[in-house]
C-alpha positions as CSV (number, residue, x, y, z in Angstrom):
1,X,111.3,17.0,21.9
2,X,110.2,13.6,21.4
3,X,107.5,12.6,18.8
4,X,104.0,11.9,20.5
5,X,102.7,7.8,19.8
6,X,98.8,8.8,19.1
7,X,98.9,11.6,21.2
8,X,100.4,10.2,24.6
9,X,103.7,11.4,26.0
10,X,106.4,9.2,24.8
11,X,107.5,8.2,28.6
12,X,106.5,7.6,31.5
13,X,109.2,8.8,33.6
14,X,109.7,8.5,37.4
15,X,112.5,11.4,38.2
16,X,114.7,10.9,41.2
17,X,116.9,13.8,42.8
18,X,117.8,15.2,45.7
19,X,119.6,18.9,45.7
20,X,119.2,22.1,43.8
21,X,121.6,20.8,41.1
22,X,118.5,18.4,40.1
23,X,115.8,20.9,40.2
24,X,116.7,22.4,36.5
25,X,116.2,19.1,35.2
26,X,113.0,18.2,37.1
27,X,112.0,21.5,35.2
28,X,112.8,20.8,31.5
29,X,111.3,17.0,31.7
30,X,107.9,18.5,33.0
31,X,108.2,21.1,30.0
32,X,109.0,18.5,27.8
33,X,106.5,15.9,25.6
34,X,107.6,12.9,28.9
35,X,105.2,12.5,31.7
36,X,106.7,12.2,35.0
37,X,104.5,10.4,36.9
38,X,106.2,10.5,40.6
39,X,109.4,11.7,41.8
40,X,111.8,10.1,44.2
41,X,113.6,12.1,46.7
42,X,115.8,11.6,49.5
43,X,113.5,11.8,52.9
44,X,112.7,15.1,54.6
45,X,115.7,15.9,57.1
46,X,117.0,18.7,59.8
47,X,119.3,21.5,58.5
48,X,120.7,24.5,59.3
49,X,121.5,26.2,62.7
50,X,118.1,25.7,63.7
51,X,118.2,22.0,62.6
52,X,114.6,22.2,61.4
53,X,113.2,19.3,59.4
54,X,113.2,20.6,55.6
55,X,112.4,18.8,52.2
56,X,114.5,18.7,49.6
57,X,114.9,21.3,46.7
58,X,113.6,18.5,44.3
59,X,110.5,17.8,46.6
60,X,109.7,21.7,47.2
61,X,109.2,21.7,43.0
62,X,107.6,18.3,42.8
63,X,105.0,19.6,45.6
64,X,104.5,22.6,43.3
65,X,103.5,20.6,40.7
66,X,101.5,18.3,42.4
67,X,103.4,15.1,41.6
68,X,103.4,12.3,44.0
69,X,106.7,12.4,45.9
70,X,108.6,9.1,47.5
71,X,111.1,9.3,50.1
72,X,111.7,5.3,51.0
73,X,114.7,5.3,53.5
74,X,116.2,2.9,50.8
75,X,114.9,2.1,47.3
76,X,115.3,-1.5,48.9
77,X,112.6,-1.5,50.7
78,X,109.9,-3.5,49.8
79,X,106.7,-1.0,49.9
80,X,108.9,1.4,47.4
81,X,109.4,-1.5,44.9
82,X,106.1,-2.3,45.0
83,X,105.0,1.0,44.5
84,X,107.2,1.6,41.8
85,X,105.5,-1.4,40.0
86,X,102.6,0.0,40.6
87,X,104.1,2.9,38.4
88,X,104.7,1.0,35.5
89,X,107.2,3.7,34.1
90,X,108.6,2.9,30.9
91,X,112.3,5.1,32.1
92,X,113.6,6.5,35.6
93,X,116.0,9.7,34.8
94,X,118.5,10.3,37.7
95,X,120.1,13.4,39.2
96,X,122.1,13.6,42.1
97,X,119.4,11.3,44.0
98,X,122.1,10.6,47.0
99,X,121.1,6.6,47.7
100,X,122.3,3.6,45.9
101,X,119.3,2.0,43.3
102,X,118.9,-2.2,44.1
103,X,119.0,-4.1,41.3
104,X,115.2,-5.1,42.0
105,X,114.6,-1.5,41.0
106,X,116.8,-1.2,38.1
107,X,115.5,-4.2,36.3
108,X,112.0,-2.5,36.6
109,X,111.3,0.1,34.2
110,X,111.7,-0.7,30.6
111,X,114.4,1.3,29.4
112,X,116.0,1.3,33.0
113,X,117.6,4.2,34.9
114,X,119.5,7.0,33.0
115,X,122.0,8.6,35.2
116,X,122.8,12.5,34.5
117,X,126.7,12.8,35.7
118,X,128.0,15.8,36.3
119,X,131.9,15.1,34.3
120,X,133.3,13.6,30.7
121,X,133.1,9.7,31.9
122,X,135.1,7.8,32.4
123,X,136.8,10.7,34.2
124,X,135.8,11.9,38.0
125,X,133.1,9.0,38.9
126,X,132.1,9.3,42.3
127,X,129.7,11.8,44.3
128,X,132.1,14.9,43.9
129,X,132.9,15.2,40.1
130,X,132.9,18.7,39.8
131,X,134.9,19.4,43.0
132,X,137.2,16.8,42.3
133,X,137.5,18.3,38.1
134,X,138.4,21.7,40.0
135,X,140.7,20.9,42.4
136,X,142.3,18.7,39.3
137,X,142.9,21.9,37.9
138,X,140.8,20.7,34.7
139,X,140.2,23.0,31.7
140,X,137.3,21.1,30.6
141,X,134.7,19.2,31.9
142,X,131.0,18.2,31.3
143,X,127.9,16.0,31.7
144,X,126.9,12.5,30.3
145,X,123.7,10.8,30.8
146,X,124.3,7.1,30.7
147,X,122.4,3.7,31.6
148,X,122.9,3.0,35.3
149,X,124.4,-0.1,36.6
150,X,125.7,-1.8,39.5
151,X,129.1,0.0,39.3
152,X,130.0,3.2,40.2
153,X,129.3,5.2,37.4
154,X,130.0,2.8,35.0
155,X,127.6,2.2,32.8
156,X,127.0,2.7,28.8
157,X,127.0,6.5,28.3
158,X,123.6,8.0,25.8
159,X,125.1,11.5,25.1
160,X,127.8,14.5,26.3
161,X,127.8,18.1,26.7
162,X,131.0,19.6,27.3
163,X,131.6,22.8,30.2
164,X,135.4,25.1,29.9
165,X,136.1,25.9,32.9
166,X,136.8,29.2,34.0
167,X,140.1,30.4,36.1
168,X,137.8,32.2,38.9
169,X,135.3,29.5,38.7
170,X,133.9,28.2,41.9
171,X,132.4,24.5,42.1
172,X,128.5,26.7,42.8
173,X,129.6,28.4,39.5
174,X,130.2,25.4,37.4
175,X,127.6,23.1,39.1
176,X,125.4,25.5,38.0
177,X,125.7,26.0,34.7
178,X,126.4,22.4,34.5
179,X,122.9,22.0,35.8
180,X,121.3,23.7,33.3
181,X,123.4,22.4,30.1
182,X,122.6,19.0,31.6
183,X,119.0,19.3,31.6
184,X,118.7,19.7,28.0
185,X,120.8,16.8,27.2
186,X,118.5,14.7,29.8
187,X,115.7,15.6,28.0
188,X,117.3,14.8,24.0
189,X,118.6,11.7,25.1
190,X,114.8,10.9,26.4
191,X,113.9,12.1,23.0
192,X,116.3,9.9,21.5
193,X,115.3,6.9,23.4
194,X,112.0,7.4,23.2
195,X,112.4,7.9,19.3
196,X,114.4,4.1,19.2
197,X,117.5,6.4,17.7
198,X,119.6,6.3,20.5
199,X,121.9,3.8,21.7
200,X,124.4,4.2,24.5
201,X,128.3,3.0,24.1
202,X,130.5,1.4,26.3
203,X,133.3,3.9,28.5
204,X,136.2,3.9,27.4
205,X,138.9,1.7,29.6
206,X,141.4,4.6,30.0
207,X,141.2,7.5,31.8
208,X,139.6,6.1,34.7
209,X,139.4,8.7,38.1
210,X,137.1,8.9,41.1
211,X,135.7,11.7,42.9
212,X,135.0,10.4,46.4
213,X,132.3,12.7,48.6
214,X,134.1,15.4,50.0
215,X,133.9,15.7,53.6
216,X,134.4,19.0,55.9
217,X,137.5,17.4,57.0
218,X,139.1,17.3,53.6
219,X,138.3,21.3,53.3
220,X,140.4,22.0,55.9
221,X,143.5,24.1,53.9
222,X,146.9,23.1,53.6
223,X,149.1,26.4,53.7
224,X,152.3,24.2,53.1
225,X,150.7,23.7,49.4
226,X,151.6,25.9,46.6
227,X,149.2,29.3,46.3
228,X,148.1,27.6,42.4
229,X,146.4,24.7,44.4
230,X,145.6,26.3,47.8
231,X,143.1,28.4,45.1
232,X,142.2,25.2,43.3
233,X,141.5,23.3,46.0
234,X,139.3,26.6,47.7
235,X,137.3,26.9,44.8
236,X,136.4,23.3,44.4
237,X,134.8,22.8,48.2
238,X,133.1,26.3,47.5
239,X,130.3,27.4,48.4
240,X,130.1,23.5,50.2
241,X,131.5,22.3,52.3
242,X,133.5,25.3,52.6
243,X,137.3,25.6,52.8
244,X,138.2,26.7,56.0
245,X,141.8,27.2,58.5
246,X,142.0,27.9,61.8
247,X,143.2,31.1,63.8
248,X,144.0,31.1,67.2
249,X,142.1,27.7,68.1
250,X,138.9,29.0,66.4
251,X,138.1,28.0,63.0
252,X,138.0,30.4,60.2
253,X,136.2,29.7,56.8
254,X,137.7,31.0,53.5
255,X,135.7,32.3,50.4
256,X,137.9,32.0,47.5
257,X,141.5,33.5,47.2
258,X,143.2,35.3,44.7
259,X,146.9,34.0,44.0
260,X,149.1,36.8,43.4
261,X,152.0,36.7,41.0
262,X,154.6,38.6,43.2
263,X,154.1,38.6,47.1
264,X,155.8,39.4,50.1
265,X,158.5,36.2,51.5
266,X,155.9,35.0,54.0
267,X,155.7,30.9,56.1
268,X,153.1,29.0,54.9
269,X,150.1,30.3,57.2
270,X,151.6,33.7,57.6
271,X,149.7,36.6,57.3
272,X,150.3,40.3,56.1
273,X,148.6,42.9,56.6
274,X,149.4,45.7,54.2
275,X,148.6,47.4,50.7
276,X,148.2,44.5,48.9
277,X,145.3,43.7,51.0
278,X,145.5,40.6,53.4
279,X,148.1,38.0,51.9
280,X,149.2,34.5,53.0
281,X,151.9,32.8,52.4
282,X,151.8,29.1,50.7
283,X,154.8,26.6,50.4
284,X,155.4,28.6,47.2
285,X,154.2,32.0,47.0
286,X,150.8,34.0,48.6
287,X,147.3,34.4,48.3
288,X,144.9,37.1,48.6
289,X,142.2,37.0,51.1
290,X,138.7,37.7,49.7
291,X,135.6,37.2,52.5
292,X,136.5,35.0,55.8
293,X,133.7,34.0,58.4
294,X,135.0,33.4,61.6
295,X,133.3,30.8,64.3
296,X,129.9,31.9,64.9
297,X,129.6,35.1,63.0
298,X,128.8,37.1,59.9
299,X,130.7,36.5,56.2
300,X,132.9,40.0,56.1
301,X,135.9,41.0,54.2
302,X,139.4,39.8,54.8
303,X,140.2,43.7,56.1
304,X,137.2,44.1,58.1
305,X,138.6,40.4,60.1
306,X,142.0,42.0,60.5
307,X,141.2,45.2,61.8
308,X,139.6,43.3,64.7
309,X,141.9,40.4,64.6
310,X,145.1,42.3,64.2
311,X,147.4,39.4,63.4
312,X,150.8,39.8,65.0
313,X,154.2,39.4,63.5
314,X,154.5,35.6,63.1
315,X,151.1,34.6,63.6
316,X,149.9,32.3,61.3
317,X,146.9,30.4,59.9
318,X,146.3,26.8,60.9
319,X,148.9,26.6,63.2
């Protein structure tokens, strides 16, 4: 916690965020000695089957708390920089916001925009760093909080909190806990700038790697890869967007898969049916099926799909 200057909070903060990642550090700034004034959100939008307009996670808690919540189209435009003037917020803290900040609005607020990034920077910059850390097959990664900046991800980094990460881990599982371990190092490098004890350092000029959005698309699984990264690459679009394959022209999504260590001789796609469970063959070795959803219907285990699916001798998925 910050020290109080004659009993005001240290900072005036406006938080930005979007998704449920953000919420836990919306949570730990309003518990902390900071005032967040306003929060900035992306605008309300239509999800889910019945493509009702919802707000996002970050909005539902700053309603809750009765903050003031902006949802400008662009930070851009000219009403939200004027309103964020109006403001007069000494520090915006950033989480997984989702829009790109001008540099109108960076100049603003005293000690700028502090970014909270999901990886160890310079490492996995983009809007997908823990997918992207996964599907890496990373042991390690983290969270910085740095000084945000015109460049992706580039700016001067206040603090670090590393993450191991597990063998079973999905990207929900790490994001997660990521979430949380993140929030406290939000609020102690407040603290620390608040205090005047805290000055952020340059990234390092090595070990420079992006993590572009993923897209459904790029979830779609390659069978012809070996069963190690078929599980990688699972785990890191899981539970969003969702790995998926396709079975008889309909698509099929994929919860995660276990790689086994000895497995029947199968074609990449091809599927077994037997004691093992349901097992397909990569372009070296097999998984294990765990929960599939196919097109239009319920999550259920792999065996509950087969017994209706009853794959064939030489079927395959995602041919």
């Amino acid at each position: 916690m910050g020290a109080a200057r004659g009993g005001e909070p240290p900072l005036r903060l406006l938080f930005a965020g979007t998704p449920e990642p953000a919420v836990p550090s919306l949570e730990a700034l309003l518990g902390s000695d900071h005032e967040v004034v306003a929060v900035l959100t992306r605008p309300d939008a239509r999800s889910g089957r019945g493509r009702k307009v919802s707000r996002s996670p970050v909005a539902e808690r700053a309603d809750a708390a009765g903050l003031p919540v902006l949802q400008p189209r662009s930070p851009r435009e000219p009403e939200f920089l004027a309103r964020l003037a109006d403001l007069a917020v000494d520090c915006a803290p950033v989480v997984a916001y989702g829009a790109l900040v001008p540099p109108a609005a960076l100049e603003q607020p005293a000690h700028g925009w502090v970014n909270l990034h999901f990886s160890l920077l310079p490492a996995w910059r983009g809007a997908a760093p823990v997918q992207h850390a996964l599907m890496a097959g990373d042991e390690v990664t983290g969270a910085c909080t740095f000084r945000l900046e015109q460049g992706l991800d580039t700016g001067p980094v206040y603090g670090v909190v590393t993450e191991p990460i597990g063998p079973r881990d999905t990207a929900g599982d790490l994001l997660g806990r990521l979430a949380v371990s993140g929030a406290r190092l939000l609020v102690a490098t407040l603290d620390g700038i608040a205090a005047g004890t805290l000055d952020p350092r340059p990234q390092p000029a090595e070990g420079v790697s992006l993590a572009p959005r993923i897209e459904t698309t790029d979830a779609r699984v390659d069978w012809a890869l070996p069963a190690h990264v078929v599980d990688r690459r699972v785990r890191g679009v899981t539970p969003a967007p969702g790995a998926w394959t396709t079975w008889r022209g309909d698509r099929l999504r994929l919860g995660p898969v276990e790689p086994l260590q000895a497995a029947p001789a199968l074609e990449p796609g091809g599927v077994s049916v037997g004691p093992d469970g349901i097992v397909v063959g990569t372009g070296r070795g097999a998984v294990r099926l765990g929960e599939v959803q196919p097109a239009g219907k319920r999550v259920l285990p792999a065996a509950d799909w087969a017994r209706g699916a009853r794959p064939a001798p030489g079927e395959r998925l995602g041919a």
